[in-house]
Steps between C-alpha positions, in 0.01 A plus 500: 500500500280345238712372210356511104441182479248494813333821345470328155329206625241731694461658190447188343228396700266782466518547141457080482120622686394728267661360181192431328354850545841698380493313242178572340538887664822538312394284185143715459761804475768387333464652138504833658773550826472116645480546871379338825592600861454299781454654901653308857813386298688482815451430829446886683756444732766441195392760294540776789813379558620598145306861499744553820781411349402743202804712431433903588429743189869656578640119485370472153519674153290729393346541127323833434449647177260530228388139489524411852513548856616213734780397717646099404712287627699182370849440623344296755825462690527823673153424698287278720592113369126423524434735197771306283314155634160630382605657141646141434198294631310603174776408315516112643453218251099388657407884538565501104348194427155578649508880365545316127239259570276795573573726259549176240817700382796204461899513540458837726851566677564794800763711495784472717620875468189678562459692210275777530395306820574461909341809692264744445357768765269800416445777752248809423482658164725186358321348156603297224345602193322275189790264349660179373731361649802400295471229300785277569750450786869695554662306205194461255509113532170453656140664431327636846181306525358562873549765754455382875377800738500392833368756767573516892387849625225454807193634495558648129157607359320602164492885624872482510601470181823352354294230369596328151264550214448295161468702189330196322326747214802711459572845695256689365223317719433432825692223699489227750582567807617238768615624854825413642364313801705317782605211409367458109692359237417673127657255223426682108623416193744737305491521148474867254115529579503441874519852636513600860587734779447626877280767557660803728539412899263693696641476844754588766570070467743255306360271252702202486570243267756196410540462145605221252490473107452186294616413198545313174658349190179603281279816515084502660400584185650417155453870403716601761820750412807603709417843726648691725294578825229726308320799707164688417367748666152483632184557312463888632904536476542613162789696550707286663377239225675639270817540686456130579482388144827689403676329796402185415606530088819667678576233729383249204739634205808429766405162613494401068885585485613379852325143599569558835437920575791729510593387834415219706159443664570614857189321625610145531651310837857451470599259708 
């Protein structure tokens, strides 16, 4: 089996190639939701290998409500080894260094528990609606500064939805769409402007993806305030808007009196 270390310096390699363009991609966009992706991060063979090893919906947890529809997974111990070996490879010391160069953002650090990261699969009907992602990581130390979106599923097209979209001019207008395709990395900067969410899956099919969060001592932008994960709904959703909004101030007002939640995250590895 292919250790982290092997993956990381794979990874490494092809990013080194097309530095100079993610740079500028991600630097042209960066007052808005800083992004680049990058296709081929992997050899085919490799990245096959871990959409086999992809735990089964019924192996995984399922969150369904209001906000969201997906199934995640994180304590990486009760599956496939290579899955654990592939989370961690973005996580590796060069991987981080040439994702900072790119993105020119200094000091960035991973984050050993997975917080809000790992897993994610999306079968039919399964969406993520318009949100920020919560500011900071499980103990409010750190600011979240980049989100790492790694997809794995074959053959995935446009048509099939499940692709991430870019709110960069707020909810209310239309966003960018990029597909999940087999074997792209999507890096984007988090911050209180920057967002984003996956349209509904279209097909009988799994969409796939290995997830990692990075963070910081300091904020993307000096504006930036502590949030909880924030949902909208979408432009024609006015309805469920609404409910949204009262959520969120719900969910906010308890996070001002107890740091931490009322109970403890349950989405972290622990080992």
């Amino acid at each position: 089996m292919i250790k982290r270390k092997e993956i990381a310096a794979l990874i490494v390699d092809r990013l080194n190639k097309e530095k100079q363009y993610l740079k500028s991609n991600f630097k042209k966009t960066k007052c808005e939701i800083g992004f680049f992706y990058i296709d081929d991060l992997l050899p085919k063979d490799i990245v096959l290998e871990i959409y086999r090893n992809f735990p089964k919906l019924s192996e995984t947890k399922q969150r369904k409500n209001l906000r969201e529809n997906k199934y995640i997974a994180y304590q990486m111990n009760k599956y496939n080894a290579l899955l654990e070996e592939v989370i961690y490879s973005f996580q590796d010391a060069t991987v981080l260094k040439i994702i900072s160069e790119i993105c020119e953002i200094k000091n960035i650090l991973p984050d050993e528990d997975l917080y809000a990261g790992g897993l994610s699969l999306m079968t039919k009907n399964n969406f993520l609606s318009p949100h920020l992602d919560n500011s900071h990581n499980k103990d409010r130390e750190l600011w979240r500064v980049l989100n790492l979106l790694y997809y794995v599923s074959p053959d995935w097209k446009l048509e099939n939805g499940g692709n991430l979209e870019l709110w960069n001019n707020g909810v209310k207008n239309k966003p960018l769409e990029i597909e999940s395709r087999f074997n792209r990395l999507v890096v984007m900067s988090t911050h209180q402007n920057s967002w984003h969410s996956v349209n509904k899956v279209l097909v009988d099919d799994v969409r796939c993806c290995v997830s990692n969060y990075y963070f910081s001592e300091k904020p993307l932008l000096y504006e930036d305030n502590f949030h909880i994960t924030t949902f909208r709904g979408r432009p024609k959703e006015t309805v469920k808007d609404l409910f949204l909004k009262i959520d969120n101030n719900l969910r906010s007002s308890i996070r001002k009196f107890f740091k931490k939640g009322i109970r403890e995250n349950p989405h972290q590895y622990k080992k």
